[in-house]
C-alpha positions in Angstrom: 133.0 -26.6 92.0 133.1 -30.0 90.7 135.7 -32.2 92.7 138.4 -34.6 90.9 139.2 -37.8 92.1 143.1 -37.8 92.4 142.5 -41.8 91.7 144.8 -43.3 88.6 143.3 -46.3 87.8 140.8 -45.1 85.4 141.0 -46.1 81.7 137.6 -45.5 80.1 137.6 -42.0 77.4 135.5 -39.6 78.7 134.2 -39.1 75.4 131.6 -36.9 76.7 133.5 -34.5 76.5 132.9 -33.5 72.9 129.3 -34.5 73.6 128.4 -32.3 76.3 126.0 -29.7 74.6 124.4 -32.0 72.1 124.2 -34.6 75.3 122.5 -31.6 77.6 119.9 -30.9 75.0 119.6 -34.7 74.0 118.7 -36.2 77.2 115.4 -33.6 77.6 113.8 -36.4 75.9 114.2 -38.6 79.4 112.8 -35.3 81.7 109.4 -35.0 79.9 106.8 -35.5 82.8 105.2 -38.4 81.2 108.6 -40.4 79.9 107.5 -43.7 81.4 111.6 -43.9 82.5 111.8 -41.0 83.8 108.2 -42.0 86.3 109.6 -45.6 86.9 113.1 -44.0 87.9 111.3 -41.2 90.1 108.9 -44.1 92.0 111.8 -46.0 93.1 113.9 -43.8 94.5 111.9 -42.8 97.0 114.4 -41.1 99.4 116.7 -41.7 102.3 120.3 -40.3 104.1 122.7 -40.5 101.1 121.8 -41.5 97.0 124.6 -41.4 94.2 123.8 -40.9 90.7 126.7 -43.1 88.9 127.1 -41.8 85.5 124.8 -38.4 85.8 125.5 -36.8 83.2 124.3 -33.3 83.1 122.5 -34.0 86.8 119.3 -33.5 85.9 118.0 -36.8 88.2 120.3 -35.3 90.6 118.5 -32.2 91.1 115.1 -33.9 89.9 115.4 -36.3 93.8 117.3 -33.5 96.1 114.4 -33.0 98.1 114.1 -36.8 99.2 117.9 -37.3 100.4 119.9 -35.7 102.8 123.1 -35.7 100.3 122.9 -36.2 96.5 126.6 -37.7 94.8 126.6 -37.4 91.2 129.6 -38.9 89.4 130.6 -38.8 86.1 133.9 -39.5 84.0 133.9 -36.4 81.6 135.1 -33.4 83.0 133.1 -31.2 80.0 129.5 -33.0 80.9 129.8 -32.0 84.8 130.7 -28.5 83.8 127.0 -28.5 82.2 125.8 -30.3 85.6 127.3 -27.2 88.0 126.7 -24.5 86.0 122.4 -25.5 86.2 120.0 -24.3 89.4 121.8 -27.1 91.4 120.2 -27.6 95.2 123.0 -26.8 98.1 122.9 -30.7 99.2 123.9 -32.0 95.4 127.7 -32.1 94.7 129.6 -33.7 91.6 132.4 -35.9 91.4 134.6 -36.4 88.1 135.8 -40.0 88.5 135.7 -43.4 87.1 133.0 -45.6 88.5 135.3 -48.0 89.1 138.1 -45.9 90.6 135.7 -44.1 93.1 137.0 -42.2 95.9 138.3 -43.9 99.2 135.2 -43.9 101.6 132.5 -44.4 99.2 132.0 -48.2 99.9 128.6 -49.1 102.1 128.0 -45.5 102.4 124.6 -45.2 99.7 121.0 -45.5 100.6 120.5 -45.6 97.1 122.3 -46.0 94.2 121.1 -45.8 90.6 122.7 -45.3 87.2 120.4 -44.4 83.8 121.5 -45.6 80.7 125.2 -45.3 81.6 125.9 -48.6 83.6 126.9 -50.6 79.7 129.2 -47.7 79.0 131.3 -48.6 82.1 132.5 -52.1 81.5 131.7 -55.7 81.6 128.5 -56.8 83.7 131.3 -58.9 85.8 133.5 -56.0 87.1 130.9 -53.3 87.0 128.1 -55.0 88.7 130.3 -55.8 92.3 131.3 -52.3 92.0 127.8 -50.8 92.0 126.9 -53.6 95.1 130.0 -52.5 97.2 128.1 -48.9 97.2 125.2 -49.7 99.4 124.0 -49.4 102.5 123.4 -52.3 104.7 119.0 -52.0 104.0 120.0 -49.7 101.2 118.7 -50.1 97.0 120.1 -50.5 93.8 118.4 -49.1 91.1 119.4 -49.2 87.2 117.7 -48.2 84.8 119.8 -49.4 81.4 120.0 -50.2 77.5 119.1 -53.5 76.8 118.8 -55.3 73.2 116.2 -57.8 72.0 117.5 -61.7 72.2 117.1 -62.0 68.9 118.9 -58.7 68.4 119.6 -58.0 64.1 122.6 -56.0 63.1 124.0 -53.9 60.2 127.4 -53.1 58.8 128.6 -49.8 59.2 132.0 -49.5 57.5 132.5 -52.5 58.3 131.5 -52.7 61.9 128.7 -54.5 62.9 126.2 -52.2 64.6 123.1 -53.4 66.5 119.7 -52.4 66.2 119.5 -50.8 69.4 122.5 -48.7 68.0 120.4 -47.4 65.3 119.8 -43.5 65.0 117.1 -43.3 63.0 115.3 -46.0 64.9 116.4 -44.5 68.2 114.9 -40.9 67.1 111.7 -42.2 65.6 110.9 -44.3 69.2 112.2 -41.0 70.9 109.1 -38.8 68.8 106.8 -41.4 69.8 107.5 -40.6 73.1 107.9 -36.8 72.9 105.8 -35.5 69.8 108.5 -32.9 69.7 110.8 -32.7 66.3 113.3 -30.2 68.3 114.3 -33.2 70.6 114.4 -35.4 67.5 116.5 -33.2 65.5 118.7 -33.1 68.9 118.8 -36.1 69.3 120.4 -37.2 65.8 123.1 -34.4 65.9 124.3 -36.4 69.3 124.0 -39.6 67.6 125.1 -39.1 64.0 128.6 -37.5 65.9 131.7 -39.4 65.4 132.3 -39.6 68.7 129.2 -41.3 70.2 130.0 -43.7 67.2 133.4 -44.1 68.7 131.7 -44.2 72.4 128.8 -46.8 71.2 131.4 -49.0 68.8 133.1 -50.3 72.8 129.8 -50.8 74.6 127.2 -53.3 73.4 124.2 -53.4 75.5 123.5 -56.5 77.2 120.6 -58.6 75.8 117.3 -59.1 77.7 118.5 -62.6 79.0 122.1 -61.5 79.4 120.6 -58.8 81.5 118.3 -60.5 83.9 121.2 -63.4 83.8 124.0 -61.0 85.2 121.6 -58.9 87.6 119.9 -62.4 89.2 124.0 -63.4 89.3 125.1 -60.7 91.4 122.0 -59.5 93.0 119.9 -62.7 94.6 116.0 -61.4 94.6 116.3 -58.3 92.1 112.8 -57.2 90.9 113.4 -57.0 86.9 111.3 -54.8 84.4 111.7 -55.5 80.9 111.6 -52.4 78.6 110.2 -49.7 80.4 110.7 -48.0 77.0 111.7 -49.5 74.6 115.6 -50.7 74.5 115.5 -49.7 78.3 115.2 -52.3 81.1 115.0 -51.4 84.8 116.3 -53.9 88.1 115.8 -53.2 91.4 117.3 -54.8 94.8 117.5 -54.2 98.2 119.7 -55.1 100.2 119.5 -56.7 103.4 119.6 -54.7 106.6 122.7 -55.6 109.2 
């Protein structure tokens, strides 16, 4: 059973809630063998006591690292989306926590051995309050890992009744990078039902990606020697750090 935080502080929507089955067949994109993400994200987390998954989503990099740590955390805000995550072939040391990222439970703090988000971390707030957050989580010795939407510097935009929407924002664009990854017109077709919905429009219309020198800025800011990989695919930027043992 998925546990609920009894925190209060919360105050992002979980608007993956009315997401959930379109997001569950969406994200297959990111689990194809050869996804260059889903490699990158696989060879640095290479295993340890405890990992948390912040944002997981339907758990699928939960389950996809269980056999290199001891005790697997995924955490997610919508209630709906961590249904999904329970209800899969989940292995006994993975467990799911519905909560804000930054309204955690009491005890998490210093706890990780690794800690890594995937295209969630600009859905959770501004690089100034989220990045602490995700530092206060590790171990002494332990790693960061994000894996994250990024847009180009010189980033162009369109109006969409009336609001300006960036080109990383862009469906059509979006599902035409995702078929030159996949080949597959299912996972296309998928992947426009999730991101034609009014509700990822609502979701996306409160989060703008960081740009590629906003992103190396605020990771370099808050994490002193992070290792930084510009588009592993494209619109998706990786940073790494370790941090120092006691």
């Amino acid at each position: 059973m998925v546990k609920k935080s009894q925190a209060s502080g919360a105050k992002r929507r979980p608007y993956l809630d009315d997401l959930a089955e379109l997001y569950d067949r969406f994200i297959r994109v990111m689990d194809l063998p050869d996804n260059p993400g889903r490699v990158w994200l696989l060879a640095e987390l290479s295993g340890g006591g405890r990992a948390i998954d912040l944002g997981c989503g339907n758990g699928r990099i939960c389950r996809a690292i269980a056999d290199r740590y001891q005790e697997v955390v995924g955490v997610d805000i919508s209630p709906r989306v961590l249904e999904i995550a329970e209800a899969k072939d989940n292995p006994p040391n993975v467990r799911y926590e519905c909560c804000d990222v930054l309204d955690l439970p009491p005890g998490f703090e210093g706890k990780f051995d690794s800690v890594f988000t995937t295209n969630s971390a600009f859905f959770m707030g501004p690089a100034d309050v989220v990045l602490p957050q995700f530092r206060r989580l590790v171990a002494p010795g332990g790693k960061l890992v994000v894996l994250d939407m990024t847009r180009p510097d010189k980033d162009s935009a369109t109006l969409t009744n009336g609001v300006e929407t960036p080109h990383s924002f862009r469906p059509f664009e979006i599902a035409h990078s995702i078929y030159q990854v996949s080949g597959d017109t299912e996972i296309v077709i998928d992947a426009l039902r999730y991101m034609l919905h009014p509700r990822w429009k609502e979701m996306t219309d409160e989060s703008t990606p960081l740009t590629l020198s906003e992103f190396r800025q605020e990771y370099r800011r808050f994490f002193p020697g992070v290792r930084i990989t510009e588009n592993v695919i494209p619109n998706l930027s990786g940073a790494v750090w370790q941090a120092d043992p006691v």
